[in-house]
VOBA-287129 format. One record per atom (N, C-alpha, C): atom name; residue in one letter; x, y, z. Coordinates in steps of 0.02 Angstrom, whole numbers, always signed. Each point is the difference from the previous one (the first is absolute). Layout:
<nodes>
   atom   res       px       py       pz
     CA     a        X        Y        Z
...
</nodes>
This chain:
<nodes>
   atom   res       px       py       pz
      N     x    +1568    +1136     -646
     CA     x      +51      -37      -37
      C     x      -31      -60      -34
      N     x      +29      -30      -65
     CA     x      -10      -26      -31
      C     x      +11      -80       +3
      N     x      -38      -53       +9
     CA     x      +43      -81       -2
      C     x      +44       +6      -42
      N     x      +49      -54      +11
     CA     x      +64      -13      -54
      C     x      -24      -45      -50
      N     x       +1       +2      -72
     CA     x      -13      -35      -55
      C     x      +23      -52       +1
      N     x      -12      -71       +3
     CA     x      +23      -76       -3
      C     x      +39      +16      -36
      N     x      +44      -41       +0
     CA     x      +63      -35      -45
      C     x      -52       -9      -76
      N     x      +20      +30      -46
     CA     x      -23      -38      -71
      C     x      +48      -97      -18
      N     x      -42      -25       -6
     CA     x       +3      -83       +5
      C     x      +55      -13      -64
      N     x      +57      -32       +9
     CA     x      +39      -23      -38
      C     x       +1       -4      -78
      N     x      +33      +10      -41
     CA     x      -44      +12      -99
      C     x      +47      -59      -14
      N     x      -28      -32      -58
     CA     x      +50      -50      -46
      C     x      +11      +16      -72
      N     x      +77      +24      -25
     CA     x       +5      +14      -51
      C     x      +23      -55      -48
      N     x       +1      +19      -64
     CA     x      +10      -58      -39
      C     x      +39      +24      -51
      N     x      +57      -26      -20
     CA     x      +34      +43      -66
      C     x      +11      -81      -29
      N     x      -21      +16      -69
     CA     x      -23      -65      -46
      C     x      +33      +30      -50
      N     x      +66      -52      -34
     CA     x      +36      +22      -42
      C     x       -1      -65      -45
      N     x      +52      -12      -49
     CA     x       -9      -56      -54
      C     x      +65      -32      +15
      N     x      +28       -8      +74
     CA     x      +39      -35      +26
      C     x       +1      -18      +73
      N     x      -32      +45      +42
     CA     x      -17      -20      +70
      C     x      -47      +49      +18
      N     x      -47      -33      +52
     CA     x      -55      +35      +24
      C     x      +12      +11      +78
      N     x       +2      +69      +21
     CA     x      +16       -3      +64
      C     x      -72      +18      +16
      N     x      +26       -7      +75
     CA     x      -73      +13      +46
      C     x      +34      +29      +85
      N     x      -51      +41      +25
     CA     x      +38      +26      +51
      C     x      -62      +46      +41
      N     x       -9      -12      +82
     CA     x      -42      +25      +46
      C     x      +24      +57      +28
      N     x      -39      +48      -32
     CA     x      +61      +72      +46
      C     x      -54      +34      +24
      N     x      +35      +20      +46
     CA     x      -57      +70      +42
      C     x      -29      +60      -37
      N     x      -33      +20      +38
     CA     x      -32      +66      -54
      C     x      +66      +68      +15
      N     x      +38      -10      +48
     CA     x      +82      +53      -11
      C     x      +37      -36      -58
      N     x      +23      -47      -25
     CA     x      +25      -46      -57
      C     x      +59      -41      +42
      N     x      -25      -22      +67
     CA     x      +57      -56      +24
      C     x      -19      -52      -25
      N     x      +21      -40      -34
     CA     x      +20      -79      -19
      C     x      -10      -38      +57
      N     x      -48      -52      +13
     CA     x      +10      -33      +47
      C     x       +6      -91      -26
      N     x      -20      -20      -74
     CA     x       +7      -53      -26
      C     x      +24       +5      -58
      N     x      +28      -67      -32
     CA     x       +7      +30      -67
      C     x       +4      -69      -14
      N     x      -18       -4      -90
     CA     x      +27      -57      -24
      C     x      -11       -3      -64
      N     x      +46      -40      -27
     CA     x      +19       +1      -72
      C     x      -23      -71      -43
      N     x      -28       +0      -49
     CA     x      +22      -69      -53
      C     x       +2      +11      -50
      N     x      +34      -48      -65
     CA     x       -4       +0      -55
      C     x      -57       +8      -30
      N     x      -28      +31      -52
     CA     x      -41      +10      -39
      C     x      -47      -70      -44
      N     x      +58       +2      -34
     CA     x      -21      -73      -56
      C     x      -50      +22      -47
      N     x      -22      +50      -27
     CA     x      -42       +4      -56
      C     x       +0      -26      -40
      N     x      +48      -68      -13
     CA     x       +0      -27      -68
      C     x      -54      -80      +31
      N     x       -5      +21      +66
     CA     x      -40      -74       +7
      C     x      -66      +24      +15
      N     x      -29      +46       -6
     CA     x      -66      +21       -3
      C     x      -32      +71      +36
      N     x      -43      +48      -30
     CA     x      -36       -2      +80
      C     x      -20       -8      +39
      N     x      -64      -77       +5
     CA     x      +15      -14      +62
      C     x      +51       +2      +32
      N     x      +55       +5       +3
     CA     x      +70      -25      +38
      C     x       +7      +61      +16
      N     x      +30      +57      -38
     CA     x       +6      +66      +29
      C     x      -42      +22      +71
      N     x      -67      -32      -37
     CA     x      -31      +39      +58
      C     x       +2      -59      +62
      N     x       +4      -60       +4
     CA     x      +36      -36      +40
      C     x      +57      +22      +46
      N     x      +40      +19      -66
     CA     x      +59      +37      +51
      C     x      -16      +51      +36
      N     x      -42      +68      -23
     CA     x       -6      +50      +40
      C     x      -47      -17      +64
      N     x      -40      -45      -16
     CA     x      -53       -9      +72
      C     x      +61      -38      +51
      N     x      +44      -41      -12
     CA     x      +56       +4      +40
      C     x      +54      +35      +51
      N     x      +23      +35      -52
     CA     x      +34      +62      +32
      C     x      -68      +22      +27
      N     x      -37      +44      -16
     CA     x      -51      +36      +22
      C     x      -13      -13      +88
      N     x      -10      -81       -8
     CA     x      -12      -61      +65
      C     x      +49      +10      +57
      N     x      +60      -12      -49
     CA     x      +48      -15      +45
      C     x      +63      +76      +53
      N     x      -28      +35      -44
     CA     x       +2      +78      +29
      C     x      -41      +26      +56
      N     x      -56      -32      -10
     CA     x      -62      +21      +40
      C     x       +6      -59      +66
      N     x      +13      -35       +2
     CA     x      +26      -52      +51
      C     x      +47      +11      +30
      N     x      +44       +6      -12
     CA     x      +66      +26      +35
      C     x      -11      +57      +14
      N     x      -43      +57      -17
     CA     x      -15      +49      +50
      C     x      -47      +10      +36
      N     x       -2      -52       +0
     CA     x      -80      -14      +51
      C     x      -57      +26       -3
      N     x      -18       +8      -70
     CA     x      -62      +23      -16
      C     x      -66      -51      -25
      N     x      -52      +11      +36
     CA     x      -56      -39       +0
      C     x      -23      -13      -81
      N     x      +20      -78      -29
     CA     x       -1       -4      -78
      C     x      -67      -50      -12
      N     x      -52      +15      +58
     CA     x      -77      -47      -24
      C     x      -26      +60      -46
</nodes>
């Protein structure tokens, strides 16, 4: 008989739209375990966009307790 395959390690998705950027830690079955949302703001730059997404990105990954060094 065969060992059992680890758990595949938590994914972070990103849906980047031209009004809010979500972000969200889901399992490799597709349970949701974080989520989070902000405004976009493309009219104040990209830096900022991408400001915002390393946020959400952050703050998804924190609240699901995933190791963000």
């Amino acid at each position: 008989m065969s060992d059992p395959q680890p758990a595949a390690p938590p994914g972070l998705a990103v849906d980047l739209g031209g009004t809010n950027v979500r972000a969200a830690a889901v399992t490799a079955d597709g349970q949701i375990l974080a989520r989070r949302q902000a405004l976009t703001q493309p009219q104040l730059g990209l830096a900022h966009v991408l400001d915002r997404i390393a946020e959400a990105v952050g703050g998804a990954a924190t609240e699901a307790g995933l190791n963000t060094d």
